[in-house]
DOKOL-872717 format. One line per field, with one value per atom (N, C-alpha, C): residue number from 1; residue in one letter; atom name; x, y, z. Coordinates in nm, 4 decimals. Example, Ala and Ser with C-alpha at 12.3 -4.5 7.8 and 13.67 -1.06 7.14 Angstrom:
2
num c(1,1,1,2,2,2)
residuo c(A,A,A,S,S,S)
atomo c(N,CA,C,N,CA,C)
u c(1.3190,1.2300,1.3200,1.2850,1.3670,1.2900)
v c(-0.5690,-0.4500,-0.3300,-0.2250,-0.1060,0.0030)
w c(0.7800,0.7800,0.7800,0.7080,0.7140,0.7870)
This chain:
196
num c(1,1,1,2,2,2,3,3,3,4,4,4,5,5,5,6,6,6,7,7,7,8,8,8,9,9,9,10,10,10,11,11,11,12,12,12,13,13,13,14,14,14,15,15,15,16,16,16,17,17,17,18,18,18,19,19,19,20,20,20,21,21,21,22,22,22,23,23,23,24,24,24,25,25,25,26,26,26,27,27,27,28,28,28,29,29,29,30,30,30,31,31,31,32,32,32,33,33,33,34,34,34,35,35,35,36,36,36,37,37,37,38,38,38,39,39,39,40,40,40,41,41,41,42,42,42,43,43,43,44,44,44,45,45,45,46,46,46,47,47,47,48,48,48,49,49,49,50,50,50,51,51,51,52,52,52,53,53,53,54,54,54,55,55,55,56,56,56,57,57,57,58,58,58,59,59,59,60,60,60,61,61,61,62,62,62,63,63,63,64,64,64,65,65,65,66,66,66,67,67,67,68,68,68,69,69,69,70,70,70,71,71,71,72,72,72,73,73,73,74,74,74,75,75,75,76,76,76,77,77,77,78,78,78,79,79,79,80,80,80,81,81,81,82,82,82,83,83,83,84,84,84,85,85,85,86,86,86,87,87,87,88,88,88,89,89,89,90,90,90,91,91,91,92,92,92,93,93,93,94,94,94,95,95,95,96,96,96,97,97,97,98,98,98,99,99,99,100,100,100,101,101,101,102,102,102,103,103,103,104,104,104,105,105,105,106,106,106,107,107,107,108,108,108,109,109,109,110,110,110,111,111,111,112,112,112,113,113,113,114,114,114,115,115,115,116,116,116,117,117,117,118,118,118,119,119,119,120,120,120,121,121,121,122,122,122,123,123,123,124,124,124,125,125,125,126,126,126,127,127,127,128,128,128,129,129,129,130,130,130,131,131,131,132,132,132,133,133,133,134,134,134,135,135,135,136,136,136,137,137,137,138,138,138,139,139,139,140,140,140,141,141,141,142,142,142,143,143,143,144,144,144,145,145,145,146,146,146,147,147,147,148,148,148,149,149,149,150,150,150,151,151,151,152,152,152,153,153,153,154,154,154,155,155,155,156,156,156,157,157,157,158,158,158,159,159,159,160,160,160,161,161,161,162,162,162,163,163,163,164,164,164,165,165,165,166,166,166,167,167,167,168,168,168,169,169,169,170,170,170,171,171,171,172,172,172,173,173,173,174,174,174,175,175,175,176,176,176,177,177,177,178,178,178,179,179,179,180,180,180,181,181,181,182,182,182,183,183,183,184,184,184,185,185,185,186,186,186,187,187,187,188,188,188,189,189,189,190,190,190,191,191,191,192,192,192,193,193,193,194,194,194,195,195,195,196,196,196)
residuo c(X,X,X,X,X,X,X,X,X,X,X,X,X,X,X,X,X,X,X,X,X,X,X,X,X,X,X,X,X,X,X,X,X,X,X,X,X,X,X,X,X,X,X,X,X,X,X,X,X,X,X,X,X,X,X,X,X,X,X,X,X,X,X,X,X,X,X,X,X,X,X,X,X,X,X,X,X,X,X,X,X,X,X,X,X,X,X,X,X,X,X,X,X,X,X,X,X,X,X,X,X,X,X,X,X,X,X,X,X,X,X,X,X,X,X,X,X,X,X,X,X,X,X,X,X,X,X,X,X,X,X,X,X,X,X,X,X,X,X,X,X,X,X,X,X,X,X,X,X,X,X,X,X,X,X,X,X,X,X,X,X,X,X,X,X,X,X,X,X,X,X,X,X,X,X,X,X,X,X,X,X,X,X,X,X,X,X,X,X,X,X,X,X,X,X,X,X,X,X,X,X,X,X,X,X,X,X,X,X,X,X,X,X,X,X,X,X,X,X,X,X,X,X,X,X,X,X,X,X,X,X,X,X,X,X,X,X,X,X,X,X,X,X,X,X,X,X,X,X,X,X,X,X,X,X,X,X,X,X,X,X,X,X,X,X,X,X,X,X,X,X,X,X,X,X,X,X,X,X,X,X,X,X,X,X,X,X,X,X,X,X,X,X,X,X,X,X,X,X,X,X,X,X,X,X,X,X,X,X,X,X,X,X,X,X,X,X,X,X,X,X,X,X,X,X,X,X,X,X,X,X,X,X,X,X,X,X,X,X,X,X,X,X,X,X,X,X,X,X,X,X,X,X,X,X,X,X,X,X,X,X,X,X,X,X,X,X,X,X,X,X,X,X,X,X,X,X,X,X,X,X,X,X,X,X,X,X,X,X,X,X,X,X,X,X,X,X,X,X,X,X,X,X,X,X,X,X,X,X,X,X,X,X,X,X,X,X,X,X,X,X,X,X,X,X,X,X,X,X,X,X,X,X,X,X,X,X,X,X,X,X,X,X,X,X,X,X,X,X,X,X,X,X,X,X,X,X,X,X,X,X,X,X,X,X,X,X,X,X,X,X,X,X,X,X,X,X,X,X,X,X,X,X,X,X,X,X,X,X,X,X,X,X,X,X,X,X,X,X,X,X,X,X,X,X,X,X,X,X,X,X,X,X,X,X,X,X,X,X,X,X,X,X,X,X,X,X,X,X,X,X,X,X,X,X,X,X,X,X,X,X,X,X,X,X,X,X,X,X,X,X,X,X,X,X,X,X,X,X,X,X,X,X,X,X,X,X,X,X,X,X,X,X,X,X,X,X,X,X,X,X,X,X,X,X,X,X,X)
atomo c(N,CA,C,N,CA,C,N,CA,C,N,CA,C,N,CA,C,N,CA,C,N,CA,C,N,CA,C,N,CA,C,N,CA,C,N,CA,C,N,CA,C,N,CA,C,N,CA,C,N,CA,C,N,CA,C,N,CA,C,N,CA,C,N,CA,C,N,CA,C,N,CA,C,N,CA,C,N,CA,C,N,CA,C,N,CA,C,N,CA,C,N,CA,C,N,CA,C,N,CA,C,N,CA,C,N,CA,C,N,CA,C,N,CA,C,N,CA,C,N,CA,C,N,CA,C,N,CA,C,N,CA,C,N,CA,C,N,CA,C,N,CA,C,N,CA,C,N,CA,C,N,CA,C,N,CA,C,N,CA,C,N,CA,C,N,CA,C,N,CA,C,N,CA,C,N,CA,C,N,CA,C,N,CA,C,N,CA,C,N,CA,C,N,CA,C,N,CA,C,N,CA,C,N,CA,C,N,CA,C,N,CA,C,N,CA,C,N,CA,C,N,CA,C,N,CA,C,N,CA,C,N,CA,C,N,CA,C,N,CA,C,N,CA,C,N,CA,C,N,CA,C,N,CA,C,N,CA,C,N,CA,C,N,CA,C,N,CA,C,N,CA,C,N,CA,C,N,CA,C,N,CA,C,N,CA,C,N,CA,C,N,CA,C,N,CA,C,N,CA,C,N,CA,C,N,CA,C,N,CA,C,N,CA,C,N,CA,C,N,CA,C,N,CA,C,N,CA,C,N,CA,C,N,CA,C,N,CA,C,N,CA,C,N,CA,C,N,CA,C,N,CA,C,N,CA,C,N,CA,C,N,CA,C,N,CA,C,N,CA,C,N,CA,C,N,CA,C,N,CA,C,N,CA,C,N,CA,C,N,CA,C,N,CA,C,N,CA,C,N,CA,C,N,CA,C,N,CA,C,N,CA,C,N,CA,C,N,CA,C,N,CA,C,N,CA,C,N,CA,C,N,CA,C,N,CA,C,N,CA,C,N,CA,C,N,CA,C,N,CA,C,N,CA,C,N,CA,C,N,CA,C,N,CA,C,N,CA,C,N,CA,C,N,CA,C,N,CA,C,N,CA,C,N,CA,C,N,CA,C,N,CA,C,N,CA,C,N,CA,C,N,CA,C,N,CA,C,N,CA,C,N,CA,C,N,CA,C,N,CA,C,N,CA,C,N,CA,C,N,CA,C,N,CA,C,N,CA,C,N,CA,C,N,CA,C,N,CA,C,N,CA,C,N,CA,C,N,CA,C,N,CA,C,N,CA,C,N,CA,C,N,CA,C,N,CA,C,N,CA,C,N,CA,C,N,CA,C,N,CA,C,N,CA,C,N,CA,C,N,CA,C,N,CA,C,N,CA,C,N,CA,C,N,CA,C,N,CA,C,N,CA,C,N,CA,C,N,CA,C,N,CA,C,N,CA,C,N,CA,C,N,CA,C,N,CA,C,N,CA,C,N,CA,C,N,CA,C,N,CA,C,N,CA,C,N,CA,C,N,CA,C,N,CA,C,N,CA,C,N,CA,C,N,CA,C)
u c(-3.3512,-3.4478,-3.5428,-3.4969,-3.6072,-3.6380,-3.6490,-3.6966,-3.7310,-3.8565,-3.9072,-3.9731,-3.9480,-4.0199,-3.8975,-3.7465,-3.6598,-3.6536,-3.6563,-3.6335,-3.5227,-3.5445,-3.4895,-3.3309,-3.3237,-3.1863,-3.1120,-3.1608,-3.0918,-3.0500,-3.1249,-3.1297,-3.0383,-3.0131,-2.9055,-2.8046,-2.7954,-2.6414,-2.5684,-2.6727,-2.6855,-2.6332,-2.6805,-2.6471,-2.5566,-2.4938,-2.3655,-2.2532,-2.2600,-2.1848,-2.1453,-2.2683,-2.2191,-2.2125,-2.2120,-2.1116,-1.9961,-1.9187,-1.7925,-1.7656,-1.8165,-1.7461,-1.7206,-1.8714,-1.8718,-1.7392,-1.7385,-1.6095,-1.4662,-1.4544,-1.3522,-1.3008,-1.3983,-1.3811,-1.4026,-1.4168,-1.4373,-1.2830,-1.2012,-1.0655,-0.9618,-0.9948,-0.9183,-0.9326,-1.0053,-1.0446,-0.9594,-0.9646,-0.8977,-0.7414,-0.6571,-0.5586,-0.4841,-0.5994,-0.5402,-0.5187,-0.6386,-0.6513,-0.5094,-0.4754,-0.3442,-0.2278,-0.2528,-0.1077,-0.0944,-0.2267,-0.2158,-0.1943,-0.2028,-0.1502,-0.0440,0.0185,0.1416,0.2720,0.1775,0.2268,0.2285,0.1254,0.0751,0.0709,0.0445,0.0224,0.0935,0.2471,0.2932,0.3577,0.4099,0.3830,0.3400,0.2271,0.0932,0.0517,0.1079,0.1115,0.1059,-0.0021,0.0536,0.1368,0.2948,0.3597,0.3816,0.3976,0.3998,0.5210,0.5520,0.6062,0.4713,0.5698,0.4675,0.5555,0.4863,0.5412,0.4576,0.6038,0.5773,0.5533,0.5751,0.6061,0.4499,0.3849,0.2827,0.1853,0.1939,0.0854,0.1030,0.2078,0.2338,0.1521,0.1327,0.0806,-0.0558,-0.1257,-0.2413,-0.3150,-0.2428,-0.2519,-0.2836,-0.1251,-0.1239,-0.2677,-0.3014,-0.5086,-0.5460,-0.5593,-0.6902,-0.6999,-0.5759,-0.5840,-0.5707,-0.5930,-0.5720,-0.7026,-0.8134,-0.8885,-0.8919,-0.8073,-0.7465,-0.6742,-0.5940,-0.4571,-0.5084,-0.5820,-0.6513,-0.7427,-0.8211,-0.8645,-0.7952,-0.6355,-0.5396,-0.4549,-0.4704,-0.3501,-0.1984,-0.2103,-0.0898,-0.0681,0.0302,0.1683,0.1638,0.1745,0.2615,0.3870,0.5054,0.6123,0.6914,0.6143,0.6694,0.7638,0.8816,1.0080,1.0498,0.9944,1.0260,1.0123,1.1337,1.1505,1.0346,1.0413,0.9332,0.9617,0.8276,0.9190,0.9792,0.9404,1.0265,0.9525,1.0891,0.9802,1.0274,0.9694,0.9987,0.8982,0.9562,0.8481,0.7695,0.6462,0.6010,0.4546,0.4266,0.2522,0.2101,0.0990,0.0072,-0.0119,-0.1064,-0.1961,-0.0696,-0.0340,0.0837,0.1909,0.2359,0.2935,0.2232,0.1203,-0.0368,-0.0410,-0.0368,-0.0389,0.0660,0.1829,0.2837,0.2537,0.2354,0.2754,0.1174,0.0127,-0.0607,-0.0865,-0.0638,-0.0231,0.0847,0.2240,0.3023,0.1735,0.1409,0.0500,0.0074,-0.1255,-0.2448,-0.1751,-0.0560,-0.0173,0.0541,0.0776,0.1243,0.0097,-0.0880,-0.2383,-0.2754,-0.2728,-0.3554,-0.2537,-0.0929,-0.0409,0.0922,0.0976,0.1624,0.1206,0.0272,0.0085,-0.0179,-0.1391,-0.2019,-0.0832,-0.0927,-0.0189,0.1424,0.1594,0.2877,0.3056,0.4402,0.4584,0.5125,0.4992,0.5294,0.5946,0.6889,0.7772,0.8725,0.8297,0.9049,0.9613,1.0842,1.1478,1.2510,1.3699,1.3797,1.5402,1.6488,1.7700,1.7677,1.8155,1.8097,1.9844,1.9847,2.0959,2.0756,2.2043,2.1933,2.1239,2.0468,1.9409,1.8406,1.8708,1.7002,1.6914,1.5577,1.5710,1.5327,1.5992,1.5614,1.5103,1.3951,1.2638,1.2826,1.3038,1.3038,1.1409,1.0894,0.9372,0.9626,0.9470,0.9478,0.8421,0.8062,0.7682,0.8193,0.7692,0.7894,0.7470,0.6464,0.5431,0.6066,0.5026,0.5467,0.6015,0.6533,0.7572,0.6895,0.7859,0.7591,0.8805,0.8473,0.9584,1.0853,1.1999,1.2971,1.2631,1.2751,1.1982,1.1088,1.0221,0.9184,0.9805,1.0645,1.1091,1.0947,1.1948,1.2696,1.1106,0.9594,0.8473,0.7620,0.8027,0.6678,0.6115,0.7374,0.6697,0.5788,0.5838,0.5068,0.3478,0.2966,0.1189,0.0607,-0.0064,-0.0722,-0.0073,0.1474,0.1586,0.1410,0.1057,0.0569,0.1394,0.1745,0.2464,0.1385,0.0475,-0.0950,-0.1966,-0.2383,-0.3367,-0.4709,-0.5338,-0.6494,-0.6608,-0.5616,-0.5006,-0.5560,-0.5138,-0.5016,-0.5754,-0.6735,-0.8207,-0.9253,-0.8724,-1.0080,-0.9341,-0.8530,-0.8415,-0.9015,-0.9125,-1.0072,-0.8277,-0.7483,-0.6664,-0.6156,-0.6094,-0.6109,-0.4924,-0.3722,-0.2606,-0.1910,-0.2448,-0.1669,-0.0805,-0.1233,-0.0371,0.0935,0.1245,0.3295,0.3352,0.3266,0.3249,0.2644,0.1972,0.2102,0.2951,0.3066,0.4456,0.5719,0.6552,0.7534,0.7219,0.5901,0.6345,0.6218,0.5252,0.5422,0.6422,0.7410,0.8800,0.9617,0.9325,1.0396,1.0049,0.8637,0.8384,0.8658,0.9124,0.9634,1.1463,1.2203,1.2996,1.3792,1.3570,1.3648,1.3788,1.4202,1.4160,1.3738,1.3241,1.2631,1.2860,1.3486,1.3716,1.3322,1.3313,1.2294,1.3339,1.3052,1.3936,1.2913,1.3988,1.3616,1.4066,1.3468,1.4102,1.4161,1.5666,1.5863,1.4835,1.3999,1.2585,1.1359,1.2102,1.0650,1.0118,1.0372,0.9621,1.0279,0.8883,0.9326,0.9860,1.1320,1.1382,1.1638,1.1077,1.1190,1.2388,1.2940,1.4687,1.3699,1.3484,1.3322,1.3420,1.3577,1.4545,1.3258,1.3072,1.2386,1.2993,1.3676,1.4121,1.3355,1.4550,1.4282,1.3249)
v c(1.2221,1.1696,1.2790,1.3527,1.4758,1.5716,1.5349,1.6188,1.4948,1.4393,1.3352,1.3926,1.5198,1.5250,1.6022,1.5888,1.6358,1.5523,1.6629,1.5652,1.4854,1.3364,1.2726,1.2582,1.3693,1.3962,1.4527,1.5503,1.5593,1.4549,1.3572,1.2460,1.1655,1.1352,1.0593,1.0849,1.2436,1.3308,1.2763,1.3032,1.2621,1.1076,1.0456,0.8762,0.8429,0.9204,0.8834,0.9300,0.9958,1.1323,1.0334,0.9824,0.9313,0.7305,0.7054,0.5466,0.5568,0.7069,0.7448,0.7317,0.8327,0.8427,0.6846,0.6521,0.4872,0.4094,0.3515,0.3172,0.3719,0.4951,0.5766,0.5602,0.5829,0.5000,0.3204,0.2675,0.1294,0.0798,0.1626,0.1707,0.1603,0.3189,0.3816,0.2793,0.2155,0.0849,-0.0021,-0.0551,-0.1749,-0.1398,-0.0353,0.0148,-0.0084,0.0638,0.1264,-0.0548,-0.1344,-0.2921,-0.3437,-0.3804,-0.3943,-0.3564,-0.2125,-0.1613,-0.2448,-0.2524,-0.2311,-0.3755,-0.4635,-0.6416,-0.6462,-0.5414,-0.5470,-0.5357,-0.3676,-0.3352,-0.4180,-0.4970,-0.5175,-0.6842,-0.7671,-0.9203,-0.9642,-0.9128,-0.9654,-1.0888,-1.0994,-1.2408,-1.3546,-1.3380,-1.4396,-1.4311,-1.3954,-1.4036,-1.5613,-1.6070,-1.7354,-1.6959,-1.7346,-1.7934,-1.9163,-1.8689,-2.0066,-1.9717,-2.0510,-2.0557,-1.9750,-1.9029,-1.8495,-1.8107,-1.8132,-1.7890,-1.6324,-1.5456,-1.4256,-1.4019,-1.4414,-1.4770,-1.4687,-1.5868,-1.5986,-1.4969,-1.4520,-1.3260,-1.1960,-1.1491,-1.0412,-1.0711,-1.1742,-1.2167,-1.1892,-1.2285,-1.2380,-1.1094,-1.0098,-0.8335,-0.7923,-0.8301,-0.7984,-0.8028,-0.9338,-0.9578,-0.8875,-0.8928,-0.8254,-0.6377,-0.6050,-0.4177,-0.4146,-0.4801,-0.4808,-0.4047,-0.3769,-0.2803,-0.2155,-0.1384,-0.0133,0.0645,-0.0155,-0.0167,0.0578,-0.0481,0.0097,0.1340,0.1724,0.3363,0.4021,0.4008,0.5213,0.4657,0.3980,0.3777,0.3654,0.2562,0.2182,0.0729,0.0789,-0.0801,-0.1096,-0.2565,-0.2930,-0.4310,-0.4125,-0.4823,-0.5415,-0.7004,-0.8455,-0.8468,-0.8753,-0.9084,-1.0331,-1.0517,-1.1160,-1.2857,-1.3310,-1.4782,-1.6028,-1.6772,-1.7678,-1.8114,-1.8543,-1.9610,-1.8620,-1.7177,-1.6339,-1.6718,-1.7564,-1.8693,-1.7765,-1.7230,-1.6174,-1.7644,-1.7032,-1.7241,-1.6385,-1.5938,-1.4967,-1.4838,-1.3681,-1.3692,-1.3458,-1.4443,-1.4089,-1.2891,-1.2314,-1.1349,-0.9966,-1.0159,-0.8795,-0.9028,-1.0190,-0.9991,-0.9117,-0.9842,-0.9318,-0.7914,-0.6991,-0.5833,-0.5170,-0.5708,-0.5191,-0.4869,-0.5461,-0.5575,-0.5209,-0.4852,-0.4507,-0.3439,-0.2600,-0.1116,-0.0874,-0.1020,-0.0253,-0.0005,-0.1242,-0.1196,-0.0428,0.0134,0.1261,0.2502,0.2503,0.3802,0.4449,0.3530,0.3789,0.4528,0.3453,0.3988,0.5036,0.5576,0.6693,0.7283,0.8006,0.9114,0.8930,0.7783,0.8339,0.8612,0.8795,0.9795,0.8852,0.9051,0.8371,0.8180,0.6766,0.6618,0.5893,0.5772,0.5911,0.3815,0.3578,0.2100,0.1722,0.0461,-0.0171,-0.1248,-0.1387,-0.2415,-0.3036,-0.4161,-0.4339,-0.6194,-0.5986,-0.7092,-0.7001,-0.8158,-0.8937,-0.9648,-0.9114,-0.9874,-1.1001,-1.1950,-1.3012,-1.3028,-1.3082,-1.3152,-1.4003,-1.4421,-1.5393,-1.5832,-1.5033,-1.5202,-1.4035,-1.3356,-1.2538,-1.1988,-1.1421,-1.1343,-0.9686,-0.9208,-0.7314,-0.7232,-0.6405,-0.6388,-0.4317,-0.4547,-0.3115,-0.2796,-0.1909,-0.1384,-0.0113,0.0415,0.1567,0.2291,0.3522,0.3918,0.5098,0.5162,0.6293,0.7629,0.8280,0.8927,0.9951,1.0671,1.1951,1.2239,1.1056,1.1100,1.1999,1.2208,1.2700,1.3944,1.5107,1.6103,1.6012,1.5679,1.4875,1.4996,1.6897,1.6781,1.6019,1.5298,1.4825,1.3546,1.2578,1.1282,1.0656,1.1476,1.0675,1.0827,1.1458,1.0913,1.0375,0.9970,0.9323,0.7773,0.7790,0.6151,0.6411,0.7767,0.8037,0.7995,0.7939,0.7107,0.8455,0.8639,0.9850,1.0827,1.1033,1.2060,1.2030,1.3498,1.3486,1.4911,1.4517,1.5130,1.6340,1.5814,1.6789,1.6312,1.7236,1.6794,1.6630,1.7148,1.7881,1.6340,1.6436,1.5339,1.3812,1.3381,1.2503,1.1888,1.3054,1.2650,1.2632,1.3191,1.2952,1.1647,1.1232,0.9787,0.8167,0.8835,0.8055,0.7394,0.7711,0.7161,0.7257,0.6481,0.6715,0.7670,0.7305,0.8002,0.7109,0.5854,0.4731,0.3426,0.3824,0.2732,0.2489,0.3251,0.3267,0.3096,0.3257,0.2775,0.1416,0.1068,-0.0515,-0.1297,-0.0950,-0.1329,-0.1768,-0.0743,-0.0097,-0.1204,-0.1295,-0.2025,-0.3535,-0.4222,-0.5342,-0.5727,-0.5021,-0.5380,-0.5281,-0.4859,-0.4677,-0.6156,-0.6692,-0.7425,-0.8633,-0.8558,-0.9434,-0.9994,-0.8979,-0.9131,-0.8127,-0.7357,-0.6406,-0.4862,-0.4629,-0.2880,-0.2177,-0.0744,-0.0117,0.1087,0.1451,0.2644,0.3475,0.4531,0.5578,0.6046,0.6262,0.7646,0.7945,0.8707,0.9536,0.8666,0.8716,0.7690,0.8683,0.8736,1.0079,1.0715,0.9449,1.0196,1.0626,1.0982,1.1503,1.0405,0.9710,0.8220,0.8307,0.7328,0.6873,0.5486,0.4911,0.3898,0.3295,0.1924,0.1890,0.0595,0.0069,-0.1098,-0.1825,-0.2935,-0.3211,-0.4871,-0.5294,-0.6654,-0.7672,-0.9010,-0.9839,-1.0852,-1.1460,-1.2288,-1.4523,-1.4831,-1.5757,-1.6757)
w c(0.7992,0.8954,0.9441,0.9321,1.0370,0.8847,0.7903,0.6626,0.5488,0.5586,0.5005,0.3654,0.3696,0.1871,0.1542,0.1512,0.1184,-0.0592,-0.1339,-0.2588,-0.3291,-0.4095,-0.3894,-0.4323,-0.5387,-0.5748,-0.4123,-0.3535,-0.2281,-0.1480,-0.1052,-0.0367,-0.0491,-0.2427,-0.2630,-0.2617,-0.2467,-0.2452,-0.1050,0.0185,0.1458,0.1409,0.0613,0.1167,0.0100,-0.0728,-0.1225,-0.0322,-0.0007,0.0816,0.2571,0.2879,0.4153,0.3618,0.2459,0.2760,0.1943,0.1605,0.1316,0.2786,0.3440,0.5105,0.5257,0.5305,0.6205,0.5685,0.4242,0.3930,0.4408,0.4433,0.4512,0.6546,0.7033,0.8308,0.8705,0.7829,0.7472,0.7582,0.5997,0.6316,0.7141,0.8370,0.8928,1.0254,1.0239,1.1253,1.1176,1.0049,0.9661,0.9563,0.9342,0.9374,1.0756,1.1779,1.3041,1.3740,1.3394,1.3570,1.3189,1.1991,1.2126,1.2678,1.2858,1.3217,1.4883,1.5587,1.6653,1.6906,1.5888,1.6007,1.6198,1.5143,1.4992,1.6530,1.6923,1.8073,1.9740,1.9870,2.0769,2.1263,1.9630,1.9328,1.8522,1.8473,1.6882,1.7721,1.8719,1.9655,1.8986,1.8885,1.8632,1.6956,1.6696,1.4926,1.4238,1.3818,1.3084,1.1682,1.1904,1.0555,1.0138,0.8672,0.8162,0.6374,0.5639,0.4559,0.4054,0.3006,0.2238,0.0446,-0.0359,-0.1666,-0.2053,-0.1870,-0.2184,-0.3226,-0.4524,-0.5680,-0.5955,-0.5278,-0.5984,-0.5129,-0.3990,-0.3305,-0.4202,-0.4965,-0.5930,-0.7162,-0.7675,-0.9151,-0.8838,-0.7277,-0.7258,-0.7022,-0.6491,-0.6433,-0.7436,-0.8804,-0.9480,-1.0385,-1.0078,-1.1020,-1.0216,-0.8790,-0.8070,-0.8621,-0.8997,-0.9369,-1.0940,-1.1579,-1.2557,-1.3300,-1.2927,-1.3484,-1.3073,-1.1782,-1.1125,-1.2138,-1.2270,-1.3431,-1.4918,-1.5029,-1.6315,-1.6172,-1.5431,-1.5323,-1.5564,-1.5218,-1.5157,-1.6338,-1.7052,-1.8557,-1.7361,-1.6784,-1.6079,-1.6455,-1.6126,-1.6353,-1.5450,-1.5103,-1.3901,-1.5071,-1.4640,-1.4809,-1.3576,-1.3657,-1.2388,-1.2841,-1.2356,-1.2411,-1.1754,-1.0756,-0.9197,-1.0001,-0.9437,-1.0149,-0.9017,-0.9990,-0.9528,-0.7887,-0.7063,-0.5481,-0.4905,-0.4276,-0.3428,-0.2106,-0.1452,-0.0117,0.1529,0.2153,0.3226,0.4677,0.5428,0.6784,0.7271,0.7675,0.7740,0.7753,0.8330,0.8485,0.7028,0.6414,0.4859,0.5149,0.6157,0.5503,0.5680,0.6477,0.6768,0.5430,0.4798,0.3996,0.2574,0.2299,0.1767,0.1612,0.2927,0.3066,0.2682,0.2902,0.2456,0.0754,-0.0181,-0.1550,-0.1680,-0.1358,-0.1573,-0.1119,-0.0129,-0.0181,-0.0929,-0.1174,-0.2187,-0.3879,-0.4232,-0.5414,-0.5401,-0.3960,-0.4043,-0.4120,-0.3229,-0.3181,-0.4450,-0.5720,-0.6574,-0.7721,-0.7126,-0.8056,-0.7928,-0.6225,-0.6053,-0.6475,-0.6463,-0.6212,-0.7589,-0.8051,-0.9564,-1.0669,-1.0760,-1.1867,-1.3043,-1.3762,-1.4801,-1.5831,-1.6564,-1.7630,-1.7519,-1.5829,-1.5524,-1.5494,-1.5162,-1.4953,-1.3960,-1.3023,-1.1795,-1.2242,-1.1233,-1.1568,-1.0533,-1.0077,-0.9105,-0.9530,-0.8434,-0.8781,-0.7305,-0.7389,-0.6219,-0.6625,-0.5176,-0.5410,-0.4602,-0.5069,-0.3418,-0.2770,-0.1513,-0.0435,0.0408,0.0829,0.1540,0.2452,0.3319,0.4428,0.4168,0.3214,0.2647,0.1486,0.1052,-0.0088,-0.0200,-0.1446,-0.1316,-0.2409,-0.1987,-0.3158,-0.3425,-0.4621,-0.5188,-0.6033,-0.5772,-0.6027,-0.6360,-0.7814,-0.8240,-0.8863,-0.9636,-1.0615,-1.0817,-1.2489,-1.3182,-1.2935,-1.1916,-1.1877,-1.1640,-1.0640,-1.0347,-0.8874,-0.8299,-0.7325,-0.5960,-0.5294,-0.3876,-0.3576,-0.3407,-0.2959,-0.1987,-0.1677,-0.1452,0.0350,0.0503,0.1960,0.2782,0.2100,0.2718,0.2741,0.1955,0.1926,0.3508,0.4311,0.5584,0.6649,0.6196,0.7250,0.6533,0.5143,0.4785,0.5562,0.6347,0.6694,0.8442,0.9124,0.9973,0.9358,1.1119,1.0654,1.0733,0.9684,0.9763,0.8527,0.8397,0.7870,0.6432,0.5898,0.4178,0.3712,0.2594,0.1982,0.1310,0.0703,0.0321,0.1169,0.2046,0.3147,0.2308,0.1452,0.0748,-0.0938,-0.1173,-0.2097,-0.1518,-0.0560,0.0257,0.0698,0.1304,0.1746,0.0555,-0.0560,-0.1475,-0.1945,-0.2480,-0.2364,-0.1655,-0.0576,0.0289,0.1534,0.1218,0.2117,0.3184,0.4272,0.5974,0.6419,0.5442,0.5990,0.6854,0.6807,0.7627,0.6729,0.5193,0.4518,0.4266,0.4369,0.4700,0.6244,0.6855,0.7996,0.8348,0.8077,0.8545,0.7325,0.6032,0.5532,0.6657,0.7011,0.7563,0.8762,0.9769,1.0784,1.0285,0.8819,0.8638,0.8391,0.7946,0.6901,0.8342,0.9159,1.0293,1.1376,1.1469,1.2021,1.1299,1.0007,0.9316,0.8814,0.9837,1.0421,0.9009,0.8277,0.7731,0.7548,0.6526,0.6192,0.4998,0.5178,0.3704,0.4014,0.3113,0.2579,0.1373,0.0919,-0.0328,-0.0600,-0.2159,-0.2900,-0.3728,-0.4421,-0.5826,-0.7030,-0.8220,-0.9328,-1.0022,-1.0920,-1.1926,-1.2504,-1.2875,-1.4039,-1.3158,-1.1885,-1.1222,-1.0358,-1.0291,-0.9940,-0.7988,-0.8019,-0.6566,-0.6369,-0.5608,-0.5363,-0.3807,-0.3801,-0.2197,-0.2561,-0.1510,-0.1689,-0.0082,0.0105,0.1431,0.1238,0.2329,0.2711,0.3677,0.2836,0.3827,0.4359,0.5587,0.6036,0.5264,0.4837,0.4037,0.5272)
C-alpha cells in the first residue's frame, strides 16, 4: 500500500505470503471455535444417530487427492452401519483430523488403516499407520492444545496445534477414550472408544 510502483513479482510474493497467514489464522479460529463449544456449550449440542461408517467413507473421498500427492493408502476396515449418538460435525472432526494428521506428519508413501471392534455399549476404533511415528517421550502430551513435537515442522505445515486436542475432548464428550502409541514399524496408532 504505501509503495505503489513496487514490482509485480514482489507484490505477489506479498499477497501469497499474507492469504497463507489469512488461511492459517482462518484455521486457528475455527479450532479455538470448537474447542470452546466443546468447553463451554457442549450442553446445547444437537445429537442425533449418526452412521460413522458412512462419515469415514466420505473423508475418505474428500482426501483422496491429498492421499495421492504423497503415494499414500488409506485401508477402511470399519464394517458397514457403525450407529453412535452424537454431535455430526464433532464426530466429523474427530476422523477427519486423525486423517490430516496422518497426511501432514507420516511420511510420503506410507498406509492408513483404520478399523473398529464393537462392545456391548461402544465401539473401539483403532487408527494407525506405517510412517514415521512419534518419539515415545512426546506420546503422553500430544493430546495438549498447542503442543508440537517439531515447532518449525508444524507451522510450515499450516497446522494450529489444536487437532489432537479437540479429538481428545470430542471422544471424551462422547462419553469415550483415546489413547497413542508406537506401532513396531514405526507407525503411529491411536485405540479410542465411542459410546454406542
Amino acid at each position: 500500500l504505501e509503495n505503489p510502483t513496487m514490482p509485480e513479482d514482489t507484490k505477489m510474493l506479498f499477497v501469497t505470503r499474507t492469504n497463507a497467514q489469512a488461511q492459517r489464522l482462518a484455521s486457528l479460529l475455527q479450532d479455538i471455535s470448537m474447542l470452546n463449544r466443546m468447553d463451554y456449550a457442549a450442553n446445547v449440542l444437537t445429537i442425533e444417530r449418526i452412521n460413522v461408517s458412512n462419515i469415514v467413507s466420505e473423508i475418505i473421498q474428500e482426501i483422496e487427492l491429498d492421499l495421492n500427492k504423497k503415494n499414500m493408502f488409506s485401508k477402511n476396515y470399519l464394517p458397514e452401519n457403525i450407529l453412535i449418538k452424537g454431535n455430526t460435525s464433532m464426530i466429523y472432526s474427530i476422523f477427519r483430523n486423525l486423517f490430516e494428521n496422518a497426511i501432514n506428519y507420516a511420511g510420503n508413501g506410507t498406509t492408513i488403516e483404520i478399523s473398529a471392534e464393537e462392545h456391548p455399549t461402544k465401539w473401539h476404533f483403532i487408527f494407525s499407520d506405517n510412517g514415521q511415528g512419534i518419539p515415545s517421550e512426546h506420546l503422553p502430551r500430544i493430546f495438549e492444545r498447542f503442543y508440537r513435537i517439531d515447532k518449525g515442522r508444524s507451522r510450515a505445515l499450516g497446522g494450529t496445534g489444536l487437532g489432537l486436542a479437540i479429538i481428545k475432548n470430542a471422544i471424551q464428550l462422547h462419553g469415550g477414550k483415546i489413547t497413542a502409541s508406537s506401532t513396531e514399524g514405526g507407525g503411529l496408532r491411536f485405540d479410542f472408544t465411542l459410546k454406542k
